[in-house]
C-alpha positions in Angstrom: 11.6 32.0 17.5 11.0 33.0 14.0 15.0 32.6 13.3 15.3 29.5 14.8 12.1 28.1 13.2 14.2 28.8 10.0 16.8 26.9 10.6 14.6 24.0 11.3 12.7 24.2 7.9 16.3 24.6 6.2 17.0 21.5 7.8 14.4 19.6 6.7 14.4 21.2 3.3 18.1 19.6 3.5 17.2 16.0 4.6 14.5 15.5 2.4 16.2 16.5 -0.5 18.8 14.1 0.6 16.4 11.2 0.8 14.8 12.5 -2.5 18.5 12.6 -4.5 19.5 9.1 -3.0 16.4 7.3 -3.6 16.4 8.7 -7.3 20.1 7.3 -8.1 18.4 3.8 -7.2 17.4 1.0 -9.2 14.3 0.1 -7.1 13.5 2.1 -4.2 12.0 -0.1 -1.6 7.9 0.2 -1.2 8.1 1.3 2.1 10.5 3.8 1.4 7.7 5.2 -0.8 4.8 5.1 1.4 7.2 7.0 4.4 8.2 9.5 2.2 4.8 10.1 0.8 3.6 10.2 4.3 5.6 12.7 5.2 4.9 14.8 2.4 1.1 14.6 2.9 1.7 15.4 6.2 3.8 18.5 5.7 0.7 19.7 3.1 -2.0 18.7 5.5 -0.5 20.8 8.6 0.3 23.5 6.5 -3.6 23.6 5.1 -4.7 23.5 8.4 -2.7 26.5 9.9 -3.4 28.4 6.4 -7.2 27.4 6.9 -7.6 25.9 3.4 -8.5 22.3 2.0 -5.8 19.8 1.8 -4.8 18.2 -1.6 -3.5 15.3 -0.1 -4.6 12.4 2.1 -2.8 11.4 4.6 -1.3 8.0 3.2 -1.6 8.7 -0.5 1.2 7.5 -2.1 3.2 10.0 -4.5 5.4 8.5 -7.8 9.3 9.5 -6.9 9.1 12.0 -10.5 6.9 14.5 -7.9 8.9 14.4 -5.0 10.8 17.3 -5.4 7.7 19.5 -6.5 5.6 18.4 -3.2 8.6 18.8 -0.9 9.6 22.3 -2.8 5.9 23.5 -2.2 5.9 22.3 1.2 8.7 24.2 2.4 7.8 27.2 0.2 4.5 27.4 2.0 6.0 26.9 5.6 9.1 29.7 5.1 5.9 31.7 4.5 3.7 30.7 7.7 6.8 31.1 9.1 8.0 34.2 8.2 3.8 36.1 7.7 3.1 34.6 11.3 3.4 37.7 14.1 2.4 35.6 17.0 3.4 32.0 17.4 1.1 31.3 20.4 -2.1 31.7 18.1 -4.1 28.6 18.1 -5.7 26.5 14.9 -8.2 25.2 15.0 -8.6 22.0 13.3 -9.9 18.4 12.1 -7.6 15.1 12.2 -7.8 12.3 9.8 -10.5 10.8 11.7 -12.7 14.1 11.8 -12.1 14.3 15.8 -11.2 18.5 16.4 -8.6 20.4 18.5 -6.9 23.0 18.8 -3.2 23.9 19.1 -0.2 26.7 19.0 1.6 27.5 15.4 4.6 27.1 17.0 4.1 23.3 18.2 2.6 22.6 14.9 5.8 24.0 13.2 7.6 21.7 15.4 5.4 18.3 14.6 5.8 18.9 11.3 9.9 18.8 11.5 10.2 16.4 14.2 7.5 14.0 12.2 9.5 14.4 9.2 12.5 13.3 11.2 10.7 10.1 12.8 9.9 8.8 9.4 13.2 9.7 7.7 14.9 7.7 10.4 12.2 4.8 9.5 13.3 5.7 5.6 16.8 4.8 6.7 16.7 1.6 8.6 14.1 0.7 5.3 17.2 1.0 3.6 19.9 -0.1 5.4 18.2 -3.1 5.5 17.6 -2.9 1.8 21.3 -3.1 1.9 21.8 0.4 1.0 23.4 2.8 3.3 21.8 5.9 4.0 23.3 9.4 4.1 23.8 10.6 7.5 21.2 13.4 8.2 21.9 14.0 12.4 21.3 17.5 12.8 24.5 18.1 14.1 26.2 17.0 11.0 23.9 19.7 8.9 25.3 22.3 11.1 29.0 21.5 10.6 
């Protein structure tokens, strides 16, 4: 579990940096391309708080300036690879808030999971932003990492 979860978050460290380098070689990087990349970064720092038991920094659609991208993503997975790597059981359950103050509960492992399949939700919504932009997005199919 611990091995594979490893090769998820080098993965997403890949994809995002992807989306970070392409969207910094552009002129204008479309609004929503901002807000969806934000979101996942707040999103990445919120789960992370939550299994580490700490306050979050970040709301959940605060929107981050494209300069501190690369910190908040590099902080992100820094903090994960250490969850990941410090966690001895991956069925223990957080317990935890949501946005909307409602509480539950649920395994690290699943909330490992969220994180990189919600990261890959949005980047697929960052990508249709801007191939409709008219800009075409690097390919980021998981399968294509591997090779």
């Amino acid at each position: 579990m611990k091995g594979f979860l490893q090769q998820l978050f080098d993965y997403n460290f890949y994809c995002n940096k992807k989306i970070i380098e392409q969207c910094s070689g552009l002129d204008h990087v479309p609004d929503n391309c901002i807000r969806l990349f934000s979101h996942i970064l707040n999103a990445h720092h919120i789960w992370n708080h939550r299994m580490l038991g700490i306050p979050t920094e970040f709301g959940v659609w605060d929107e981050h300036e494209l300069s501190k991208w690369e910190d908040i993503h590099y902080e992100n997975q820094r903090t994960s690879f250490e969850i990941v790597s410090n966690t001895d059981t991956f069925e223990k359950r957080v317990e935890y808030e949501n946005s909307q103050g409602r509480s539950f509960s649920n395994d690290i492992k699943d909330i490992l999971f969220h994180i990189i399949n919600h990261s890959t939700h949005h980047r697929g919504q960052i990508m249709m932003e801007l191939r409709n932009s008219g800009i075409a997005p690097e390919p980021l199919d998981y399968v294509h990492y591997k090779r």
